[in-house]
DSSP file (Angstrom, degrees, kcal/mol; ACC not computed):
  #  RESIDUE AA STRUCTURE BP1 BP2  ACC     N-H-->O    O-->H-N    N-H-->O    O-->H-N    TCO  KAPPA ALPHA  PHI   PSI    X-CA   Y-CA   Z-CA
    1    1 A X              0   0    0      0, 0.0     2,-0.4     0, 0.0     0, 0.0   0.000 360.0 360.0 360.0 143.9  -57.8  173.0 -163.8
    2    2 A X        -     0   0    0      2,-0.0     2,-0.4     0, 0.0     0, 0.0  -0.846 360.0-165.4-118.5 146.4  -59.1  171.4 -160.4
    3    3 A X        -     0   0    0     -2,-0.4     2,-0.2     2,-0.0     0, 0.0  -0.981   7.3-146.3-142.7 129.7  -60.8  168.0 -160.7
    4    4 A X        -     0   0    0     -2,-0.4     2,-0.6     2,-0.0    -2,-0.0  -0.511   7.0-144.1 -79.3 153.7  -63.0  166.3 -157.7
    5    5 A X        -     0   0    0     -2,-0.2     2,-1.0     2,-0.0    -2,-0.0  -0.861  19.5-170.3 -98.8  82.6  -63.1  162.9 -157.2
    6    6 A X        -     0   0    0     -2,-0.6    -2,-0.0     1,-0.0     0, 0.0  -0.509  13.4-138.4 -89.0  91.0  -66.5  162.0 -156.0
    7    7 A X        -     0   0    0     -2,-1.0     2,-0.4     1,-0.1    -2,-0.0   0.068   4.9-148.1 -64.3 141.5  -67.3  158.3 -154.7
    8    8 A X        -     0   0    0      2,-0.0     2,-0.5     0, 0.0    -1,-0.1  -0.844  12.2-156.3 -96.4 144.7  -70.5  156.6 -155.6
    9    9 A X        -     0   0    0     -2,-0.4     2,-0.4    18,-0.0    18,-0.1  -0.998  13.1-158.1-119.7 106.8  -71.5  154.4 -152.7
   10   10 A X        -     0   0    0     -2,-0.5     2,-0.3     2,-0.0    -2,-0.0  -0.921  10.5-172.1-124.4 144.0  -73.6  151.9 -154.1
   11   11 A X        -     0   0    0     -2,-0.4     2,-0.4    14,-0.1    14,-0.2  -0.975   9.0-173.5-139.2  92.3  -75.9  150.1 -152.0
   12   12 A X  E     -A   24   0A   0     12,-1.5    12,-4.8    -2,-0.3     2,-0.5  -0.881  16.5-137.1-126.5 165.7  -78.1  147.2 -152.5
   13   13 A X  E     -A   23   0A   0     -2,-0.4     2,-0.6    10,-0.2    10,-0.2  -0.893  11.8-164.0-119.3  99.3  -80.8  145.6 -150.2
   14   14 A X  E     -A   22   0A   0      8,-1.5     8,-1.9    -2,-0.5     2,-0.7  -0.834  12.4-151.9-100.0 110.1  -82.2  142.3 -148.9
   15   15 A X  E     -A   21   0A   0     -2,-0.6     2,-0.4     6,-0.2     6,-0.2  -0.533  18.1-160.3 -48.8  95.3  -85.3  141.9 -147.4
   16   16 A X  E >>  -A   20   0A   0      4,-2.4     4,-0.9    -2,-0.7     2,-0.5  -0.732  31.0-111.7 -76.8 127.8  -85.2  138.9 -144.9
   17   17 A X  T 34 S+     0   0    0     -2,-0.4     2,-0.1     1,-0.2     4,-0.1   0.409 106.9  53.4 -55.9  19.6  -88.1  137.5 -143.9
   18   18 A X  T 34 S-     0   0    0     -2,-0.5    -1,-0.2     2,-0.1    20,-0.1  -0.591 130.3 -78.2-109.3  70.7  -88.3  138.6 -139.7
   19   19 A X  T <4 S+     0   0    0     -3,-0.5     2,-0.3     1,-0.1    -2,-0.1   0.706  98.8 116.5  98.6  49.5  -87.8  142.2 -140.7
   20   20 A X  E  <  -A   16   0A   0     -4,-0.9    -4,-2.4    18,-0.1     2,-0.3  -0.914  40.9-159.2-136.8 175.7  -84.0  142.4 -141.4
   21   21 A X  E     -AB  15  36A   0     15,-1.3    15,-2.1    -2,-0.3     2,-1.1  -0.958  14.0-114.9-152.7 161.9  -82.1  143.0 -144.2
   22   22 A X  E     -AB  14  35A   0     -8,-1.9    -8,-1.5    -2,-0.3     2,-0.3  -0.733  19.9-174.8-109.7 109.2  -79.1  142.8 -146.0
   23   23 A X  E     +AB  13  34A   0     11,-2.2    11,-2.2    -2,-1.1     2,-0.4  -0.451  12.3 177.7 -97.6 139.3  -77.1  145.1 -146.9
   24   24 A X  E     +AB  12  33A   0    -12,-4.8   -12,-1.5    -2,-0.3     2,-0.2  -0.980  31.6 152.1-122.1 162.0  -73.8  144.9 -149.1
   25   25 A X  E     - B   0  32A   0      7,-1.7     7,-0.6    -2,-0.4     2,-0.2  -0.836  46.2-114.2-150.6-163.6  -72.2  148.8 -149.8
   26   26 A X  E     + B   0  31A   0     -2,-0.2     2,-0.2     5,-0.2     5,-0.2  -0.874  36.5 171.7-141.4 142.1  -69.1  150.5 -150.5
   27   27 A X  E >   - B   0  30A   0      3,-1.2     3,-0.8    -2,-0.2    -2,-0.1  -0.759  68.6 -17.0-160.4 118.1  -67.7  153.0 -147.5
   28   28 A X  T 3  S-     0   0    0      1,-0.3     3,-0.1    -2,-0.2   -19,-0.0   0.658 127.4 -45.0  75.0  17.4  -64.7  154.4 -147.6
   29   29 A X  T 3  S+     0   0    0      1,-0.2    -1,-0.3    20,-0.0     2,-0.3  -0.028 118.6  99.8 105.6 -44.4  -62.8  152.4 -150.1
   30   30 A X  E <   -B   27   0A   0     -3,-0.8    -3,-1.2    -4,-0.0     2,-0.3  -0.670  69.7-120.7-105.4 149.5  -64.4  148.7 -148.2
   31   31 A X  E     -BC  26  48A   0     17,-0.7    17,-3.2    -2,-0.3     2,-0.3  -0.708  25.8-154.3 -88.0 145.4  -66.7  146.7 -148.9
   32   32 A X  E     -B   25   0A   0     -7,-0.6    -7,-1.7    -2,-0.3     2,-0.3  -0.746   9.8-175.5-133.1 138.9  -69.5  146.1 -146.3
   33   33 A X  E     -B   24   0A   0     -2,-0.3    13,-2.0    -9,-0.2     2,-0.4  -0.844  26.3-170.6-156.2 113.1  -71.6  143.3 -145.8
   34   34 A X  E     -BD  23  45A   0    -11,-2.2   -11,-2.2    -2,-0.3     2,-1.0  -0.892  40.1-160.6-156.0 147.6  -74.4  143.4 -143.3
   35   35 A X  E     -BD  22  44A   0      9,-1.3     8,-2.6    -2,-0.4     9,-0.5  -0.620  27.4-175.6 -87.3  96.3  -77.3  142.5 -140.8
   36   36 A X  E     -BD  21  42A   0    -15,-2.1   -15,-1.3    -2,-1.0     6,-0.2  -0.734  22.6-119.6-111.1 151.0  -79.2  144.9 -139.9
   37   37 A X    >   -     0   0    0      4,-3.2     3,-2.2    -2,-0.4    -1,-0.1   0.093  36.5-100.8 -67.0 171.2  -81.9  144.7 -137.5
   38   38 A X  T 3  S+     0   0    0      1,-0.3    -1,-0.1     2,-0.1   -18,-0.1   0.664 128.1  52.7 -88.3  12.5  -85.5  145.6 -138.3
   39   39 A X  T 3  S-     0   0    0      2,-0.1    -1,-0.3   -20,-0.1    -2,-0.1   0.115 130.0-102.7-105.9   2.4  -84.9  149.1 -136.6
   40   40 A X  S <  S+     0   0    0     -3,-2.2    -2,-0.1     1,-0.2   -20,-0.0   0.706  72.9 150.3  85.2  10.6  -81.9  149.3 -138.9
   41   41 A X        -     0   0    0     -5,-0.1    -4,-3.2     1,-0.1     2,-0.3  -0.409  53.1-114.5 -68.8 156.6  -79.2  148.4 -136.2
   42   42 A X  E     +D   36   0A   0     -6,-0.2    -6,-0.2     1,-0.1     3,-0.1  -0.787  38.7 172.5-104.0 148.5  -76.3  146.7 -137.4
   43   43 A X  E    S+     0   0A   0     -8,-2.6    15,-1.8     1,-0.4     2,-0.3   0.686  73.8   6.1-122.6 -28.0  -76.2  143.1 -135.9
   44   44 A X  E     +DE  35  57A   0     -9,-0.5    -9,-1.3    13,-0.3     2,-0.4  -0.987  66.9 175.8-138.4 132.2  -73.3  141.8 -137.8
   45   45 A X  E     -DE  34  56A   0     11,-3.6    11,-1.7    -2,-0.3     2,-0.4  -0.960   8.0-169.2-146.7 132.4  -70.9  143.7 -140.4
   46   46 A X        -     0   0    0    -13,-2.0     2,-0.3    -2,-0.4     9,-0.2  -0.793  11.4-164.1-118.5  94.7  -68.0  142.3 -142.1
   47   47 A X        -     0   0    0     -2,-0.4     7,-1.1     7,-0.3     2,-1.0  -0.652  16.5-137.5-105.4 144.4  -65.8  144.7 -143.9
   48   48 A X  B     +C   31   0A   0    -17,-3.2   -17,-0.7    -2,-0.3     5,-0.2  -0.594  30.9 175.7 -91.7  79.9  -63.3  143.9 -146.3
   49   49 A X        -     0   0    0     -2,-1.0     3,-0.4     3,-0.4   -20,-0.0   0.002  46.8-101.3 -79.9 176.0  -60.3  145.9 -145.6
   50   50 A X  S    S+     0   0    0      1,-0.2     3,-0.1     2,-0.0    -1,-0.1   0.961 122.3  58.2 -28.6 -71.4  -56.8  145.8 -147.5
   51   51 A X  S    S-     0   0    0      1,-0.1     2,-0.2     2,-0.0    -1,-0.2   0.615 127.4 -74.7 -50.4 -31.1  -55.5  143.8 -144.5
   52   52 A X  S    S-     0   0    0     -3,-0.4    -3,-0.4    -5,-0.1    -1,-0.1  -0.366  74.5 -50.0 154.0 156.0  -58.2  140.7 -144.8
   53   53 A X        -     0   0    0     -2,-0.2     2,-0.5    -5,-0.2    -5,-0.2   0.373  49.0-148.8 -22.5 151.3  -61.9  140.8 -143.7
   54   54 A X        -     0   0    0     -7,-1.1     2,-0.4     2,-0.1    -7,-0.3  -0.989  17.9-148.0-139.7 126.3  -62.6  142.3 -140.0
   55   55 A X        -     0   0    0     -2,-0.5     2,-0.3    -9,-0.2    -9,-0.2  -0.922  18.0-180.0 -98.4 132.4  -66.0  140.5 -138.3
   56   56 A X  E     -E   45   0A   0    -11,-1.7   -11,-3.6    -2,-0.4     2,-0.2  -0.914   6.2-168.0-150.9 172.2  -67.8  142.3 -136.2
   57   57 A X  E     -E   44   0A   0    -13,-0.3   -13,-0.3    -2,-0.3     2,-0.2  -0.608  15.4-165.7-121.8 165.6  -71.0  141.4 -134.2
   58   58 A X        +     0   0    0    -15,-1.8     2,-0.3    -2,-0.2     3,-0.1  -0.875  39.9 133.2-124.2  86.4  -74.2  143.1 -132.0
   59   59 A X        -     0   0    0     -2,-0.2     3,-0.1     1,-0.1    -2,-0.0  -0.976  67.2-132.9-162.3 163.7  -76.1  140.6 -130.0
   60   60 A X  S    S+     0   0    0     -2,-0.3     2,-0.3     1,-0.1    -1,-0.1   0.528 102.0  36.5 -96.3 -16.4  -77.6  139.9 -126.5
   61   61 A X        -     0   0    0     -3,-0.1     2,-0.5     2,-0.0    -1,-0.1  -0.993  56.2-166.4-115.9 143.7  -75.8  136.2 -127.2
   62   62 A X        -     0   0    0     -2,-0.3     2,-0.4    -3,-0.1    -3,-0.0  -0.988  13.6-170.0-121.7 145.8  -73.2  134.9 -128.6
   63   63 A X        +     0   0    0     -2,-0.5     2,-0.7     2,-0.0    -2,-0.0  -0.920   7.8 177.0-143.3 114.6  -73.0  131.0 -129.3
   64   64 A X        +     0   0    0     -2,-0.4     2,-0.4     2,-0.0    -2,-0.0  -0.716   9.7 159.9-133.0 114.8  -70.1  128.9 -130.4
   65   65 A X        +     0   0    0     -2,-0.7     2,-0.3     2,-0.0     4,-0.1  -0.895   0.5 160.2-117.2 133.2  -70.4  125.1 -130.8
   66   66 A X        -     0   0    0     -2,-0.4     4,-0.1     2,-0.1    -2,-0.0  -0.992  39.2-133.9-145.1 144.1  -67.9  122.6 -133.0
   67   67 A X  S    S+     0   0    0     -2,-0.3     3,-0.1     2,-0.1    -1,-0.1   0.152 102.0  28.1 -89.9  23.0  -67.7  119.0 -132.4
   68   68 A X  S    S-     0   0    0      1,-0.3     2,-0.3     0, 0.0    -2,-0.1   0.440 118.6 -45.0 -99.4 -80.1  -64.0  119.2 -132.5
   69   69 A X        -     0   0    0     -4,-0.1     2,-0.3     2,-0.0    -1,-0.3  -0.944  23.5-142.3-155.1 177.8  -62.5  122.5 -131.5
   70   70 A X        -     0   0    0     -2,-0.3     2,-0.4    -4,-0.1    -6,-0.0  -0.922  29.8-167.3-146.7 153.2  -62.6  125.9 -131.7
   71   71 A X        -     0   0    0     -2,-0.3     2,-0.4     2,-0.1    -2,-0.0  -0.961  10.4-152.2-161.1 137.3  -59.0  127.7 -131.7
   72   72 A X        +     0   0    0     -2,-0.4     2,-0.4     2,-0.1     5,-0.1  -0.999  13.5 179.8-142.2  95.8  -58.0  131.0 -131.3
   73   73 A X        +     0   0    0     -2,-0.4     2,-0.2     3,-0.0    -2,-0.1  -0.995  26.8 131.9-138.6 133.4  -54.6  132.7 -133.0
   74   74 A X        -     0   0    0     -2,-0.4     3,-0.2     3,-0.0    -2,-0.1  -0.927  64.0-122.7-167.2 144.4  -54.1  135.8 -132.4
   75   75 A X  S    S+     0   0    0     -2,-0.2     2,-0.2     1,-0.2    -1,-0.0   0.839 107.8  10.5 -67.0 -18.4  -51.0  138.3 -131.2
   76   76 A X        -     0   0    0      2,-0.0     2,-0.3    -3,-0.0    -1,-0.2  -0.460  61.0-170.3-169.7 108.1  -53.4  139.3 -128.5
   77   77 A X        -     0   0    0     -3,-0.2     2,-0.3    -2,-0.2    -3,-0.0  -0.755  14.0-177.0 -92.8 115.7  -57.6  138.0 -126.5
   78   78 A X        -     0   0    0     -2,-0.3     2,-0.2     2,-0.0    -2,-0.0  -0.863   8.2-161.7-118.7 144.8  -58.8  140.5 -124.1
   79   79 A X        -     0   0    0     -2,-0.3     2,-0.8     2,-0.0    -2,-0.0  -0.983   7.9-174.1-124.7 100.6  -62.0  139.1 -122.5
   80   80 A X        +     0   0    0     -2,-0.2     2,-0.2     3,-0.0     3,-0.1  -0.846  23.4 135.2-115.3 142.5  -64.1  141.7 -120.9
   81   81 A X        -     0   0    0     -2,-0.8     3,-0.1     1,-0.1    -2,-0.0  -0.857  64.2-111.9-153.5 175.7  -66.8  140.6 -119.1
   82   82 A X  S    S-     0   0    0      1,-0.4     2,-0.3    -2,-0.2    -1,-0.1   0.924 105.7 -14.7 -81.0 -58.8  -69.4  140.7 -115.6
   83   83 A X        -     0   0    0     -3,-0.1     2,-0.5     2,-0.0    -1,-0.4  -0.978  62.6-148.1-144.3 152.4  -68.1  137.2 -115.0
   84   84 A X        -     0   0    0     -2,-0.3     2,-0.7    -3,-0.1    -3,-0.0  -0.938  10.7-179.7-144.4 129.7  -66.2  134.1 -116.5
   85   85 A X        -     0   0    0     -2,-0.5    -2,-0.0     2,-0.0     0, 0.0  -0.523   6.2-167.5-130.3  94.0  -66.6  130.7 -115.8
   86   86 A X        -     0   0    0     -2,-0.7     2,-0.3     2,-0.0    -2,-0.0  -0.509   6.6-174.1 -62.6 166.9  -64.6  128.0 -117.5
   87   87 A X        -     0   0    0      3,-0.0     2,-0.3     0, 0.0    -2,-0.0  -0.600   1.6-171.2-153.0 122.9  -65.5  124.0 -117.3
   88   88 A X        -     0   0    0     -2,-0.3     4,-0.1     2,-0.2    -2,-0.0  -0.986  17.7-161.3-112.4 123.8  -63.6  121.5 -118.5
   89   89 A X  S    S+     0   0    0     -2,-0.3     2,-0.1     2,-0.1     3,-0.1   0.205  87.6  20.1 -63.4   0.6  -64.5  117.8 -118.8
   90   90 A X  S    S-     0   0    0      1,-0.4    -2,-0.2     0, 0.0    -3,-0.0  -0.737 114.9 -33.5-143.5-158.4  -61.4  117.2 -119.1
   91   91 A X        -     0   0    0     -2,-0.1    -1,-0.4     1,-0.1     2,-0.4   0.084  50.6-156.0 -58.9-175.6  -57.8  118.4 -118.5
   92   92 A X        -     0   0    0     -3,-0.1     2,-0.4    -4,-0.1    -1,-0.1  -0.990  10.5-169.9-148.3 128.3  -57.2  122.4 -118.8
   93   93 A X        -     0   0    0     -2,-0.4     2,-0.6     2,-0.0    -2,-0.0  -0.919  15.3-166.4-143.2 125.2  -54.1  123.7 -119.5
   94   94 A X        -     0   0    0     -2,-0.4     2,-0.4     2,-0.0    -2,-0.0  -0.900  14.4-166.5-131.4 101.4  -52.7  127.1 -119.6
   95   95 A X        -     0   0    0     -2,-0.6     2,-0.8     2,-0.0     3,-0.0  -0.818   6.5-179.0-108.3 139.0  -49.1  128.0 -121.3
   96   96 A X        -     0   0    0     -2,-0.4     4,-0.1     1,-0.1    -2,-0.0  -0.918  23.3-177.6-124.3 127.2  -47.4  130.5 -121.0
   97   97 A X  S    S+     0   0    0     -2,-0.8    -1,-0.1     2,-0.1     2,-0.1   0.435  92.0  32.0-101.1  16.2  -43.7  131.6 -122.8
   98   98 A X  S    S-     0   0    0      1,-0.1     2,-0.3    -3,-0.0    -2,-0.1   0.021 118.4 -50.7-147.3-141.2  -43.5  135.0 -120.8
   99   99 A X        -     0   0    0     -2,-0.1     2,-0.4     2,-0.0    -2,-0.1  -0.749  43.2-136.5-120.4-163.1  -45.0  135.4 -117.2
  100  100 A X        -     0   0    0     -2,-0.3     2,-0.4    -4,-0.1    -4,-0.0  -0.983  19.0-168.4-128.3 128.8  -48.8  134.5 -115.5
  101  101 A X        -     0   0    0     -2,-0.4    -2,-0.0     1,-0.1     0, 0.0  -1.000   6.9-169.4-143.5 130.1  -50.3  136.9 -113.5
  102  102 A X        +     0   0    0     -2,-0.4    -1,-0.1     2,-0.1     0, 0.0   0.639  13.2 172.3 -93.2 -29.6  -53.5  136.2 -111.1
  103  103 A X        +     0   0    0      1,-0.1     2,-0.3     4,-0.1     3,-0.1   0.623  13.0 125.0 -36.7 132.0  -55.2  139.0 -109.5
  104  104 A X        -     0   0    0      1,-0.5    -1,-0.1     3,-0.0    -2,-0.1  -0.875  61.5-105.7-174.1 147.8  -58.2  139.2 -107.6
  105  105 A X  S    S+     0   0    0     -2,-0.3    -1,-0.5     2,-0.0    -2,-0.0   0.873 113.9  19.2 -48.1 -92.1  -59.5  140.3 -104.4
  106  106 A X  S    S-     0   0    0     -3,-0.1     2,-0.4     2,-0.0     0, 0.0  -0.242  76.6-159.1 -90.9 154.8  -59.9  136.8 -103.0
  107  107 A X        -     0   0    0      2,-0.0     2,-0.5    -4,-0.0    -4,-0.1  -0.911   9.8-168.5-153.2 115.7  -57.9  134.0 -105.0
  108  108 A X        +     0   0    0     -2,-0.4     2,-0.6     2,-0.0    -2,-0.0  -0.940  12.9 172.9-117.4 106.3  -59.4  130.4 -104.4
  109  109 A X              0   0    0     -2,-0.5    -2,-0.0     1,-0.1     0, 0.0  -0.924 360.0 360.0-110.3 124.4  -57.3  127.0 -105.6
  110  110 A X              0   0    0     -2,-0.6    -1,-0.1     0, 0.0    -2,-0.0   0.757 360.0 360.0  45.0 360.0  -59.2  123.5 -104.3
């Protein structure tokens, strides 16, 4: 006797007022929780795998402000981007346990 499994993907819907919505689902075993744009693009999604929640975002900005800090752990930050410009109002400091490697066509200090 052969038996299918079938998944129900059950779906429910919030209407925000500017013409987005929310969606929470089921795909694939995780749960989805998301912002979709009023052409239905997804703008934010957070799925809740095994391993712990995974963020991810869509936007023409991103903005992150804390009056303390903001902190970053991770095994590993790639930044790719046009251009990058740190300022600091104070010191800046850069550690390393391994080695630091600079490369650029032109390489400017003071």
């Amino acid at each position: 006797m052969e038996t299918t499994t079938e998944e129900v993907s059950e779906s429910r819907e919030v209407y925000l007022r500017d013409g987005r919505k929310l969606v929470v689902s089921e795909q694939a075993g995780e749960s989805l929780v998301e912002v979709r744009s009023e052409s239905g693009m997804v703008e934010v999604r957070i799925r809740l795998t095994e391993q712990g929640p995974v963020l991810q975002m869509e936007s023409a900005r991103l903005s992150l402000k804390a009056s303390e800090s903001v902190e970053i752990a991770s095994e590993r930050v790639e930044i790719k981007a046009g251009s990058v410009k740190v300022h600091a109002e104070e010191d800046l400091e850069l550690d390393a346990e391994s080695d630091v490697r600079v490369t650029g066509k032109m390489i400017y200090l003071n």
